[in-house]
C-alpha positions in Angstrom: -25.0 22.4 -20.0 -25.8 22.2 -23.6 -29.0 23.6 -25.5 -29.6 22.4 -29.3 -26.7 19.6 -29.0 -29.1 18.5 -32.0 -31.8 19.7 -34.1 -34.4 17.7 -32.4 -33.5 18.9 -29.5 -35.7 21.9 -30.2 -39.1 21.9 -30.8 -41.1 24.9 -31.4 -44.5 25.3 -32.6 -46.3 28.5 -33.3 -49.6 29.1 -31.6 -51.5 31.7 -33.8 -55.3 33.3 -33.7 -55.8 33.0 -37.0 -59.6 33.0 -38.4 -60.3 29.7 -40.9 -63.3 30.0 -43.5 -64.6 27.0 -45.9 -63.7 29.8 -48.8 -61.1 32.9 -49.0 -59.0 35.0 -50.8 -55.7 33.6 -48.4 -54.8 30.0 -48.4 -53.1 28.9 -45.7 -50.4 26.0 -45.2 -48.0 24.8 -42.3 -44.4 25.2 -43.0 -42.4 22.4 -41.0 -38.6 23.5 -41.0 -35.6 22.1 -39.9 -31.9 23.6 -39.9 -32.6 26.3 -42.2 -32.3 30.3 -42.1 -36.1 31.6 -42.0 -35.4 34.4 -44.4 -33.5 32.1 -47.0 -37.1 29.6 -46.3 -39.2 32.5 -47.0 -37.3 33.8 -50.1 -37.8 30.0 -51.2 -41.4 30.1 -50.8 -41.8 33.5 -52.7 -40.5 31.7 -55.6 -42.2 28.6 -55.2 -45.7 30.5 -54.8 -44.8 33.2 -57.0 -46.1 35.4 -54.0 -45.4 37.2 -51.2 -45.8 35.5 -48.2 -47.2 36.5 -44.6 -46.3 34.9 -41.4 -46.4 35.8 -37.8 -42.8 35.8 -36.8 -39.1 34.3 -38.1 -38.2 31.2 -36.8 -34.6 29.6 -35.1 -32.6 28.2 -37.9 -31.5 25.6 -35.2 -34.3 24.0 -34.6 -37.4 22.0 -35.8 -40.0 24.9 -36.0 -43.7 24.6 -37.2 -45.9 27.5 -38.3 -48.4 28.8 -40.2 -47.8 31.3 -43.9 -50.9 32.6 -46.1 -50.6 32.9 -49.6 -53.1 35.1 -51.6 -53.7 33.2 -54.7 -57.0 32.1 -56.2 -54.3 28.5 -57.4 -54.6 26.2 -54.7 -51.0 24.9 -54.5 -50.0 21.2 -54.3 -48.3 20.1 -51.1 -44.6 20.2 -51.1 -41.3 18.9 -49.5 -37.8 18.9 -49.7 -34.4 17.6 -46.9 -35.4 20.3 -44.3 -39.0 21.7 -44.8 -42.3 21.0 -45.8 -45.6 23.1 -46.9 -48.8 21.3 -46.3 -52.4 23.1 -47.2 -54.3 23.3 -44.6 -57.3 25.3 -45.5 -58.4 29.4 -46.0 -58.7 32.9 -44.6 -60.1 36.0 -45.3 -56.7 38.1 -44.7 -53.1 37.3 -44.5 -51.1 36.4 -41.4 -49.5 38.9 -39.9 -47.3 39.7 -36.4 -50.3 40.4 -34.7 -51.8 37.0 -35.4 -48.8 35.3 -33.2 -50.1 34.7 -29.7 -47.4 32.9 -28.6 -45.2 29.5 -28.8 -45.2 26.0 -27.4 -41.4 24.5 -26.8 -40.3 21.1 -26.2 -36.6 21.2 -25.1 -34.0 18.9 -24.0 -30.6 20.3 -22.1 -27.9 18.0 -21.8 -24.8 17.9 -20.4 -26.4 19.6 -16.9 -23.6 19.7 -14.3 -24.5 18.8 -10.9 -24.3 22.5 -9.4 -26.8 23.6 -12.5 -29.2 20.8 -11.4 -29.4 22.5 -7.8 -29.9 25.3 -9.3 -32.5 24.3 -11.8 -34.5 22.6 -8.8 -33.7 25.5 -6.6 -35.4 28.3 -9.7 -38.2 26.3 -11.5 -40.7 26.5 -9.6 -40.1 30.0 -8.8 -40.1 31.1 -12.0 -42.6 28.9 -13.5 -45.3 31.5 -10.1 -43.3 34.7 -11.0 -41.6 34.7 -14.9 -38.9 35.3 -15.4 -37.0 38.9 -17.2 -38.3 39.6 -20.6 -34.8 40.1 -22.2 -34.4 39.4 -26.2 -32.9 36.0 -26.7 -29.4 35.4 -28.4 -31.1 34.6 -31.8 -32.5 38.5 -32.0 -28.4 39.5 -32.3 -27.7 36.4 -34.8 -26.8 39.1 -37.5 -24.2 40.8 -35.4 -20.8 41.5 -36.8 -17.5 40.0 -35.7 -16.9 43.1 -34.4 -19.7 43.5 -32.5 -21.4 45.9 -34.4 -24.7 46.5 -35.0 -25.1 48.0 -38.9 -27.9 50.4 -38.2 -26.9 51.7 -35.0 -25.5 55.0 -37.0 -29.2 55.2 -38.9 -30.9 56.1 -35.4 -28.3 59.2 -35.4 -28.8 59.8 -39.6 -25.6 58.7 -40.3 -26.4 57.0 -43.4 -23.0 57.0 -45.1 -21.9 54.9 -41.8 -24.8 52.9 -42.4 -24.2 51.6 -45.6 -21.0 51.6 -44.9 -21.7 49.1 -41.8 -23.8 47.0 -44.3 -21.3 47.1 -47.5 -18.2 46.0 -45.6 -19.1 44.1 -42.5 -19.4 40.5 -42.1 -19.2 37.5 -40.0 -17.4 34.6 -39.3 -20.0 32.1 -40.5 -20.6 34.8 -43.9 -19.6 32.7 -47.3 -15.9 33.7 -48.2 -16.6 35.3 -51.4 -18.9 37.6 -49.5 -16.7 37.8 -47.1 -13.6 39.0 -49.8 -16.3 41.3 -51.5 -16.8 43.5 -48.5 -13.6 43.2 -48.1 -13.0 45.4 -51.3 -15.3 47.5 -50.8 -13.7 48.6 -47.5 -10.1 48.5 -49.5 -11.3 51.3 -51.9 -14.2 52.9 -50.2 -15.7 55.4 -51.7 -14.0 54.9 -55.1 -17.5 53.1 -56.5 -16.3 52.7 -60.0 -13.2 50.6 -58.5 -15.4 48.4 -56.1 -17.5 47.7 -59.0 -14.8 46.2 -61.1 -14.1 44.2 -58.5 -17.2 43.1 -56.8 -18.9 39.7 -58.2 -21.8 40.5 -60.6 -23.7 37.8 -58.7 -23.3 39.7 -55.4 -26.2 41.4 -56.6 -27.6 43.2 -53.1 -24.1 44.6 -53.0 -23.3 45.8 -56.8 -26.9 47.2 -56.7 -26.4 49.6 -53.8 -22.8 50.7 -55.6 -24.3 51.2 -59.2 -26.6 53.4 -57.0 -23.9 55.4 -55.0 -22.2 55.4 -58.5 -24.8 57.1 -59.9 -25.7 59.3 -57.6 -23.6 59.3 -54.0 -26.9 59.2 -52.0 -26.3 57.5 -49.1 -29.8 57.3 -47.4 -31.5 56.1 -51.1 -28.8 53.4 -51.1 -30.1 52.4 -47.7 -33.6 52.0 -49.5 -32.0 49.1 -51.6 -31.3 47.2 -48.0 -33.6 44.1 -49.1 -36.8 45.2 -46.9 -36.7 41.9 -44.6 -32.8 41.9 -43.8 -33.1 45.7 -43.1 -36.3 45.1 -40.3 -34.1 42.5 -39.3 -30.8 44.9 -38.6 -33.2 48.0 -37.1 -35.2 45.5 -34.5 -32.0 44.0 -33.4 -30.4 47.5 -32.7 -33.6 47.7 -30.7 -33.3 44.9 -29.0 -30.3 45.4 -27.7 -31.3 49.3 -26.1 -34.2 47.9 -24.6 -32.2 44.8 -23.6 -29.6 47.4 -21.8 -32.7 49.5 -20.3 -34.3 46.3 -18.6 -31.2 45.5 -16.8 -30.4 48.9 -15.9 -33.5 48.4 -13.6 -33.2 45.2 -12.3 -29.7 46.3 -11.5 -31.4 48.8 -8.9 -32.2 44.8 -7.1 -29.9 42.1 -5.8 -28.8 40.1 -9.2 -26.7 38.1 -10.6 -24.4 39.2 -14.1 -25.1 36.5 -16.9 -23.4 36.1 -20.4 -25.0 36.9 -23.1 -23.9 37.4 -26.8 -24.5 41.0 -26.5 -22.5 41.2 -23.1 -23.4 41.0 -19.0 -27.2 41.1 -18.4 -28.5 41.2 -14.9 -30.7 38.8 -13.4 -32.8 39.2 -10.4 -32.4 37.4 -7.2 -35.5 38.4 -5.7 -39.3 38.7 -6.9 -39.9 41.4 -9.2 -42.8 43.3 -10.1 -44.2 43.7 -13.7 -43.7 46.9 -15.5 -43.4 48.4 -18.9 -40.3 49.6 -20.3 -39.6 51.8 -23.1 -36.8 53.3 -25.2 -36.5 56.1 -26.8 -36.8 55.6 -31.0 -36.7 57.9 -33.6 -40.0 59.4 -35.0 -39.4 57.6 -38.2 -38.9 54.2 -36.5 -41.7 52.8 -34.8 -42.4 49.6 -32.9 -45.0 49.5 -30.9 -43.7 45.6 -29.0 -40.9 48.6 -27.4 -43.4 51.0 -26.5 -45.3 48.9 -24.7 -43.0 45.3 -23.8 -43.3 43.6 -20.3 -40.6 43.4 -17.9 -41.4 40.3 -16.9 -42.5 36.9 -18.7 -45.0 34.4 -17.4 -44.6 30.7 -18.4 -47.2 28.2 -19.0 -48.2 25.0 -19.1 -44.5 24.0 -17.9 -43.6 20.4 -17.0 -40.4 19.1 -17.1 -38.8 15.2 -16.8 -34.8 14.6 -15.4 -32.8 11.8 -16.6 -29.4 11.7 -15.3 -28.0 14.6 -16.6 -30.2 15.9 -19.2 -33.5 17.6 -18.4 -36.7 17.4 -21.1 -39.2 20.8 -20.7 -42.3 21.4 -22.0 -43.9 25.1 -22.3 -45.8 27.8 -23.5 -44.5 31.8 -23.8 -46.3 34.8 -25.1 -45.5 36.2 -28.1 -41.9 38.1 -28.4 -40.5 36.0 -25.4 -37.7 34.0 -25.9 -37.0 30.2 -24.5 -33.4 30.6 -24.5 -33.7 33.6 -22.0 -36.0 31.4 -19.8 -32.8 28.5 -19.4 -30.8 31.2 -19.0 -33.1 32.6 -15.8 -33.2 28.8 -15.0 -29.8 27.4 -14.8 -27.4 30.4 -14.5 -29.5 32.9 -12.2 
């Protein structure tokens, strides 16, 4: 089967509890996106408001997302677009949107491509799971910014290594990074630890990167260079390190059941082949990193208002999952289980 054989094959649109008023301090606009990273959108729209900007969650670069951003500005700005996105007002709050305004999303998804022994299965799991949810695993999209190597950079940070940390972030990449970032970390790796060198031959536009070596330059401090991390990519790195150990810790239990092993970016997750029973699962965090969606996340997803149409061999659904749930783990619970 194929998921997101094109953009419009992925619909998602944010359902949110945020409070409108004729007159507030936040003005709020929906931000239509299509095919573009959410940070690199959200750095955009910093520049364009000349604010910061609060939203309820990061959106799927491959897909056509809709949501909701406030902007705290007494300048009501004009309604913009460009190729792929668009900002339309769409009225004012008394505070900014946060995670906790997110209550969930609403998906409209075509597969193609569906072999005949995934259609049995999808008929033979649907409505199961659409009565008993499905496991609450992160989707592949939380692990977008591991490493070729399958490393995750601040894995050494929940054990204070923070020379291994920055280490991690200064001279890892991936196969889809930009080459001259990719031949920059590169260098940095080739003369490690020698910052006067990897500054003569870093970019100067590299500017996260020559930053955090002017500051080990200065000074060798390892955990302040880590402070230089820009503060979204380095939430980004931490909850995806998290992800992953809670990821592991939910399949460790459904391992105790009859399951199935299903691929997954971050390696063989199990999948129930029988009904299970809601719980919470934890991990274990450091005192300095905390999370409460860890401390407290369901085992188990429900799904709502799901319908679904088949045509040959593609299949169109239609649903609605809480907050922190991820649609790709649902067709993975569907078709492969």
């Amino acid at each position: 089967m194929r998921v997101k054989k094109q953009l419009s094959d992925f619909e998602v649109k944010e359902l949110t509890n945020v409070q409108f008023v004729p007159k507030g301090d936040f003005l709020i606009y929906e931000v239509k996106k299509r095919g573009i990273d959410a940070l690199k959108l959200k750095n955009i729209l910093r520049s364009l408001f000349v604010a910061d900007i609060g939203l309820a969650g990061l959106k799927d670069r491959n897909a056509i997302t809709t949501q909701l951003i406030s902007v705290k500005s007494k300048l009501r700005f004009r309604n913009y677009s460009e190729r792929n996105f668009s900002v339309k007002f769409i009225g004012f709050s008394n505070g900014p949107i946060k995670m906790g305004n997110l209550k969930g999303n609403k998906f409209k998804i075509i597969v193609r491509n569906i072999s005949k022994e995934e259609l049995v299965k999808f008929k033979e799991n649907i409505d199961l799971i659409e009565k008993n949810g499905f496991v609450n695993y992160f989707g592949d999209q939380r692990f977008g910014h591991i490493t070729n190597a399958r490393k995750f950079i601040f894995e050494p940070y929940f054990k204070k290594d923070y020379e291994g940390t920055i280490k991690l972030f200064l001279t890892l990449y991936r196969k889809k990074d930009p080459k001259k970032l990719k031949d920059a970390k590169k260098t940095i790796l080739k003369f490690w630890g020698d910052w006067k060198k990897c500054l003569e031959n870093v970019p100067e536009d590299e500017r996260v990167l020559v930053r955090i070596l002017k500051s080990l330059k200065d000074n060798g401090d390892f955990k302040r260079a880590i402070d230089l991390v820009p503060r979204d990519l380095k939430e980004i790195y931490i909850l995806s390190y998290l992800g992953y150990l809670w990821n592991l810790e939910a399949s460790k239990i459904i391992k105790k059941k009859r399951h199935v092993l299903v691929g997954t970016s971050i390696g063989d997750l199990a999948f129930p082949k029988e009904i299970m029973l809601n719980q919470k699962v934890k991990i274990n965090m450091p005192s300095e990193v905390k999370y409460s969606n860890f401390e407290k996340r369901d085992l188990i997803a429900k799904v709502g208002k799901l319908s679904y149409f088949i045509q040959k061999d593609s299949v169109l659904l239609e649903f609605v999952l809480g907050s922190g749930s991820y649609a790709t783990t649902l067709l993975k619970a569907i078709f492969e289980k």
